[in-house]
N, C-alpha and C positions, 0 to 999 in steps of 0.2 A: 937711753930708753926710747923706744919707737911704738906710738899705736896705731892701727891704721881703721876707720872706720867706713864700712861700704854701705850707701843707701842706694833701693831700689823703687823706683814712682812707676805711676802708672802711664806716663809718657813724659817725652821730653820738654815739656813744657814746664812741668810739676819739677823737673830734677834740674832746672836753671832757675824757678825762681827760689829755688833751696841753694844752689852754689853762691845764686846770687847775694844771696840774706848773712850767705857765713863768707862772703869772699871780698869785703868791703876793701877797695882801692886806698885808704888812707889809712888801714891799721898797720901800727908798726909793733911786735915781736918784741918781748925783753928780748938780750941777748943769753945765748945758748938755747932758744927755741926757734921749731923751722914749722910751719905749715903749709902742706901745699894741698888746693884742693882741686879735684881737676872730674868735669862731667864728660861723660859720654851714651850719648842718646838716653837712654832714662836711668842712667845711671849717675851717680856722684860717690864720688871716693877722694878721702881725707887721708894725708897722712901727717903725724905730728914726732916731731924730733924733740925729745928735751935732752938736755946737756946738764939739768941743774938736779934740782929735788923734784922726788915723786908727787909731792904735793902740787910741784906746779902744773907735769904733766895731768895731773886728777885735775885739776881746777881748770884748765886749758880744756880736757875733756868735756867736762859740765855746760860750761860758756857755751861751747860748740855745740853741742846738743840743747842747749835752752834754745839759742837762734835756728836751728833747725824747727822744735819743735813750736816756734811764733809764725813760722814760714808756711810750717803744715795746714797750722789752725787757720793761717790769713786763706789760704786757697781751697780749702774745705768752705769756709763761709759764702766768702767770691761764687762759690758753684750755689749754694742755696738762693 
């Protein structure tokens, strides 16, 4: 099973400190799951491989989308 999530910010700034929030350098993967996330200028694109059960891809989904959406709130505030 593969899903690929594509987010679109308002500059490059906004779409690395969102790579950055979901791309933490010490997480490690159960095995039979892949995630690569990869930005380009305001963009960010996710792709996630699972090999196991749906539930984990669902749940891999969610994770990644809660930390996006702590990223958003953090830089929406930052501008107030």
């Amino acid at each position: 099973m593969e899903a690929e999530i594509r987010l679109s910010y308002r500059n490059e700034r906004e779409a690395e400190t969102v790579t950055k929030a979901i791309s933490p350098d010490n997480m490690e993967v159960p095995k039979g799951l892949q995630i690569d996330t990869l930005q380009h200028d305001s963009k960010v694109n996710t792709k996630i491989k699972c090999q196991t059960r749906l539930a984990t891809l669902i749940a891999t989904i969610d994770d990644l989308l809660a930390c996006v959406s702590v990223a958003e709130k953090t830089f929406k505030i930052a501008k107030q």
